[in-house]
Structure formats: C-alpha cells, structure tokens
N, C-alpha and C positions, 0 to 999 in steps of 0.2 A: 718543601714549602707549598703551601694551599695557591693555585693558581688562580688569577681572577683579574677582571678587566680591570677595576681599578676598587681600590680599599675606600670603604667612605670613613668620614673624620666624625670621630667619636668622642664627648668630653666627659673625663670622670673625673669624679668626685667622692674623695674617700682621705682614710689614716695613713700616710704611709711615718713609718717609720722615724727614727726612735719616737716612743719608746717601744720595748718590746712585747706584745700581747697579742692576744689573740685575732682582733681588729685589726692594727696594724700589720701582722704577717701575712694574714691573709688576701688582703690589699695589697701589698705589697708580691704576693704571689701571681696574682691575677694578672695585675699591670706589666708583668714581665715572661708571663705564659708566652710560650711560640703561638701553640692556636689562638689565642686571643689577639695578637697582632698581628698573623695572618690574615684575621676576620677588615680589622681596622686599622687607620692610622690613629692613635690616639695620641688627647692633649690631656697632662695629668695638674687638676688643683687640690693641691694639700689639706684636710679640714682642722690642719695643726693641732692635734691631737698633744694630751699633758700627758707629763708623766704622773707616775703613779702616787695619788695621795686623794683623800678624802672629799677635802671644801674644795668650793672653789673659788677664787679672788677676781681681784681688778682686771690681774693679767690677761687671763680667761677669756674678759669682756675684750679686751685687747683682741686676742687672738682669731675671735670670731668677727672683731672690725676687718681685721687685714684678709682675714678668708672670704669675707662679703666684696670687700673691696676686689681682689683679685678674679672673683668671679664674675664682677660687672662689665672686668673691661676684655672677659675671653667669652661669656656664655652667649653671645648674639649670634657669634658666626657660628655655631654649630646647631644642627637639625635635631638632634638626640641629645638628652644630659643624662647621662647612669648615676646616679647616687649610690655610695656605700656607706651605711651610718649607723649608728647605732640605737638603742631602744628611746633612750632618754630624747638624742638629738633629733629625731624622727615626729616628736611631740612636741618640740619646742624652735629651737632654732632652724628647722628646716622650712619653716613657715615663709620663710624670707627669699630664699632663693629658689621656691616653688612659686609664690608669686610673680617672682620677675620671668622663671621660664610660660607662667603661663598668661603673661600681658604679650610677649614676644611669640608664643603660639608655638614653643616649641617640644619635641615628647618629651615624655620623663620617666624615666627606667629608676625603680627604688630598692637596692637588697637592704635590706637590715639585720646584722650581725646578730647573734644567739637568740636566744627564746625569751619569752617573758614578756614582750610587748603585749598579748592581748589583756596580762592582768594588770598591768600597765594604765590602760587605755580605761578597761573596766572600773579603773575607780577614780579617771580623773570627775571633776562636778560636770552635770551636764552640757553646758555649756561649749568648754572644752571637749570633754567627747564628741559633740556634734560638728564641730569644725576641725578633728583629727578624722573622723569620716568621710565628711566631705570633699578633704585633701586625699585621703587614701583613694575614694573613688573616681577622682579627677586623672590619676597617675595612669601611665599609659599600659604599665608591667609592673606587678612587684615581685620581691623575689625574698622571699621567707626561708629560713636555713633548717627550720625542722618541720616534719611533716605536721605536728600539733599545730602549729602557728599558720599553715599553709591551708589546714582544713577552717581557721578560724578566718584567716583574709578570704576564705573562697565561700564560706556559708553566710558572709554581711558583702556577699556580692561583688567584693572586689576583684580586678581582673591580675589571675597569680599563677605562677608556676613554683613548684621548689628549685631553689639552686643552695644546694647543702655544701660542703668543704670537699675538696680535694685532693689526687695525687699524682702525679708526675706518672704514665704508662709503664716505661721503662725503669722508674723505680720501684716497683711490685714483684718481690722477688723473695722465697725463703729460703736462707743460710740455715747453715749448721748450729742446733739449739745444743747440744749436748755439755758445754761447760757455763753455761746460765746458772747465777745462784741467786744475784740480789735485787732487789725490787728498786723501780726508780721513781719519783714524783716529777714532771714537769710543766711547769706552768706559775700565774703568776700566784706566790707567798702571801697567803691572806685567810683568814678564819673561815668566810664563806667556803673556802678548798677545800676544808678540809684539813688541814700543814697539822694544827695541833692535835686532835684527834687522833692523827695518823704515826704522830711519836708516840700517843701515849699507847697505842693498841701493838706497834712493835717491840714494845716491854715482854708480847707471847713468844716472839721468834727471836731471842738471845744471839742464836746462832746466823741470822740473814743480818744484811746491812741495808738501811735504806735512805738513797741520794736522794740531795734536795736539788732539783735544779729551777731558774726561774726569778725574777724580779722582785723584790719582797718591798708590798705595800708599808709603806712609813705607820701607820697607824699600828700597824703587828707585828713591826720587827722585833720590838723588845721582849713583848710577851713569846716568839717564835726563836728567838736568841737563847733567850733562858732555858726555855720547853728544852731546848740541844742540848743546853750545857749540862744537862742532869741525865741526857740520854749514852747508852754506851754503841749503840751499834745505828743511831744515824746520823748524817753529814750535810750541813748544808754545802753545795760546792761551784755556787756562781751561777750566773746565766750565762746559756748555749748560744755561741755565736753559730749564725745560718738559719734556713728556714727546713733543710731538710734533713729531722730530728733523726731519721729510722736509722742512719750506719752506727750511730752511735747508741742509740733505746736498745738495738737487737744485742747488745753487751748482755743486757738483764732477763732474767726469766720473766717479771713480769712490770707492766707503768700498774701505779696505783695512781688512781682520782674518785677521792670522795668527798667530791665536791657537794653542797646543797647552794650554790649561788644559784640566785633569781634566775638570772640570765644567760644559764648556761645552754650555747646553741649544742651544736655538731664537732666538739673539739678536734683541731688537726691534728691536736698531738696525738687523739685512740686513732684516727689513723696511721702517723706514720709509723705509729708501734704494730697493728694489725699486718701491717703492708709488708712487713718485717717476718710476720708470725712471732710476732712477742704477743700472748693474753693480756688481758687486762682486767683488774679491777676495779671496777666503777660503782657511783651508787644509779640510782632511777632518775637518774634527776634531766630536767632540759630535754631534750634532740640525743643524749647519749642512746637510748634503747633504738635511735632509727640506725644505728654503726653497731650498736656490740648486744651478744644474745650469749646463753648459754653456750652454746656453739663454737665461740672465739674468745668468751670470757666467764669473770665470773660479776652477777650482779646483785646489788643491795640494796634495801629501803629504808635501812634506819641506820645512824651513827650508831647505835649499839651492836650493828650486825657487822660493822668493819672489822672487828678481830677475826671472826668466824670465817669468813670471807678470805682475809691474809691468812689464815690457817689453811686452808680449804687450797688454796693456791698454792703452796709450797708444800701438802702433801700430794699434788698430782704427779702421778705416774708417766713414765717415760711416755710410754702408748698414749694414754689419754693426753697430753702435754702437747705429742706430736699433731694429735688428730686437731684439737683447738689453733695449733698453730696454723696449721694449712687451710682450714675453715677461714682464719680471720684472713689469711693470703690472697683466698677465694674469693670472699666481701668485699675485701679493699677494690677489684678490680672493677666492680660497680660502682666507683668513685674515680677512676681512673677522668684524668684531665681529657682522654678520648672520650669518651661519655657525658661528664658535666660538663667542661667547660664546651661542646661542640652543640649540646641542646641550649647552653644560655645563647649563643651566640645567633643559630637559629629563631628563635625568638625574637634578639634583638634585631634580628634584618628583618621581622616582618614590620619595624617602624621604618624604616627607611623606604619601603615598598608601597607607603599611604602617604 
C-alpha cells in the first residue's frame, strides 16, 4: 500500500452498476482500484444509470431528481468533484451540478466515457455550443478516453489529459494459445455493434462457432433472436458476470467487434482480450486504432470488409498467431492500472495543492 500522511477526500460521481456496459464497468473499476484508493479516501454518488432501451420516460426525469438531490446534501464538504459521464449527459444535465460546484468554488475533474463528443458538440445550434465551451473551459481537468477527442478538448483550449481504459498489472499475462478455435463477441447486443452483420458474414466459416456474449438492447432483440435462429454455428449465451473478461476471452482464438456506434471510446473488452494475447477483430471506428494495430489484430473500414477480415483471422498461422499474441501482451502493459491509473491520479493531486 502507497504510504502517505494522510489521503484527502475525493467525490465521485459516475455509473455504477447494473446495468452492465461499458460506462458502468468501468466506473465501477475505478472506484474499487487499490491505487486509486491508496491516492484518496472517496465518497461515491450514483448518476443512476438505466437500463438498456431506447426513449427515455418520466422515470428518467425521476432519476436525475434523486441524483441532484443526493448531491446537494454530500458536494459542499468536498474540495475536488470528479465526474464520470457520458457524451449525451456532459451537454445536458451536467449543467446543474457544475453550476452548484462552481457558486461553492470548488474544482471540477470531468472524464467523459467513449468518443463522439466533439461531433456531438459540433452540431448542437449555437447557442448551445457556446455555453457547452464555456463549461468545458471553466473545468479544472478533463479527461477524454481517446487520443481524437483529447486533440479536440486540447486545440479549443481546454485544460486536458487522456485517461483511456485500463488493466489490472498482474493480470497481463500470456497463456497457452494452441487449442483456440472460436471467435467470441462481447459487449452490449445492438445494431450499432455490429451483432447482425456479424451472423450474417460467419455463414463463410461453417466450421468456427461464434459466442454472443452481452446485454441485448430491447429495440434488437427480436430482429437479433431471429438473425440466430437461422444461423447454424452462432450462440447467443448470456451476459458475463465480473469485470475481468480475459480468463475467460483467452478460451477463444479470437473477440470480434465490428462495431460503427457513434460513441465508441477505448473498449475494455480489446483489452482484456489483448492482455490475454487473444487478437482481435475490430473495425476503425472511435479510440479502437489508439489499442489495436496490425501488430495484435486485424482491422476494418467498411461492413463489407468484415467477412474478409474473419477469413484473414482464422487462416493465421501458428507463427503469425503467436507473434500478434505477444505484440497485444506487450500493448496491453501500456494500459496497465500502474501507468493510467498512477498519472490520473497525479494530476488530480495537483488540485488539491491550489
């Protein structure tokens, strides 16, 4: 444990859990890292996060009364507020509880989950855009999860570092690849991923199986239900309880995510598959290219290229197979929670030190 005269008290504000996605895990990772509670004693408020579905209702408006509420009566006594949020809530309802930290004078530390924010931003009317600036450039840190989005908060002047997704030190380790045959998907079930697509292109490989794992968006399940029921060699098979995917990803030769959503940041899942030396196929999309290269996977620009792609991957050769494995091995450890999470933290003690 990190020695130190005494921990200052730190209040975050983020998703935790259920439901299960990419926001919420990794919030939920954060808040329970050793080094990061070495750094601090923290106090955690929920931004009660929904599950997975499209609209949103009364509840919703509900939801974000009792989250405002609960933060009125903890955010005074602390010096520092961290925000975890994501794209949408960053332009709209964070308005509220930036205001009250900055009548009370106090910092304000902001990540915001996956990419897409600056096209985002770029086409609210001006109006809006002007007052999403002027909050961004009031914030004391932010903290952008892909290098794209890091060069755009840092070239309109805002004060930014990246803090991208990470992994556990000691879980950075490659096993023995040599009985790997089938390809797995994990994450959340929804059109933007890619789900359909991805049945219809393993209609080339008869012979490989490919696992669905992951929370399946109400708006796609039907049409993702069906797509299976005519498929012969994939599975949907539940979502993975835990946050650390890799003892179980490194079963499979390779994670497929051909994703095109908006907002796709720095996925944990191509890490804990990398960190494994399991490859990956992915397309260009988001923060993926700042995790995965030729090197440790294989990558793509168009839906039409995904068969090519899953063909390409399951004829690699032992050699080549091994060499990509260790490559991603190697990457992962530049993501290692020794690394990220010891430079956020860094950062965040230079507010405490003003």
């Amino acid at each position: 444990m990190r020695k130190v005269k005494s921990k200052p008290n730190l209040l975050l504000v983020g998703p935790m859990p259920p439901p299960i996605g990419g926001d919420t895990v990794s919030f939920h990772k954060l808040v329970n890292n050793h080094i990061f509670n070495d750094y601090y004693n923290i106090k955690i408020i929920s931004t009660r996060p929904v599950y997975l579905r499209e609209k949103r209702n009364i509840f919703d408006v509900l939801r974000f009364f009792f989250f405002v509420s609960e933060f009125i009566l903890h955010f005074y006594k602390y010096n520092v507020v961290f925000f975890n949020i994501n794209r949408d809530f960053s332009i709209s309802g964070f308005i509220v509880p930036f205001i009250l930290c900055k009548i009370f004078r106090k910092k304000i530390v902001l990540k915001t989950f996956g990419s897409g924010l600056d096209i985002l931003v770029d086409k609210l009317n001006p109006l809006h855009k002007k007052i999403v600036f002027k909050v961004f450039k009031s914030i004391d840190i932010l903290f952008p999860q892909t290098i794209k989005l890091f060069k755009w908060f840092e070239g309109n002047g805002f004060k930014c570092q990246c803090f991208p997704n990470w992994i556990q030190k000691d879980y950075i380790k490659l096993k023995d690849v040599d009985v790997r045959k089938n390809f797995i998907f994990v994450g959340q079930v929804k059109k933007e991923k890619g789900v359909i697509n991805l049945i219809d292109s393993m209609n080339a490989l008869p012979d490989v199986q490919c696992h669905f794992y992951g929370p399946i968006l109400k708006r796609d399940e039907s049409a993702f239900l069906s797509k299976l029921m005519f498929s012969k060699n994939c599975e949907y098979r539940g979502v993975l309880a835990g946050e650390e995917l890799g003892d179980f990803i490194e079963k499979y030769k390779s994670l497929i995510l051909p994703t095109f959503y908006i907002g796709e940041g720095v996925p944990a899942v191509l890490l804990e598959s990398i960190a494994k030396g399991v490859p990956v196929v992915a397309s260009r999309q988001g923060g993926i290219t700042d995790l995965i290269s030729k090197q440790n996977g294989i990558l793509f620009d168009t839906e039409n290229e995904l068969t090519s792609a899953l063909l390409k991957a399951n004829d690699l050769d032992s050699e080549l197979y091994l060499k990509m494995s260790k490559a991603g091995v190697n990457r992962a450890k530049n993501f290692s929670d020794s690394v990220v999470i010891e430079n956020l933290c860094k950062r965040i003690n230079l507010l405490f030190d003003t």
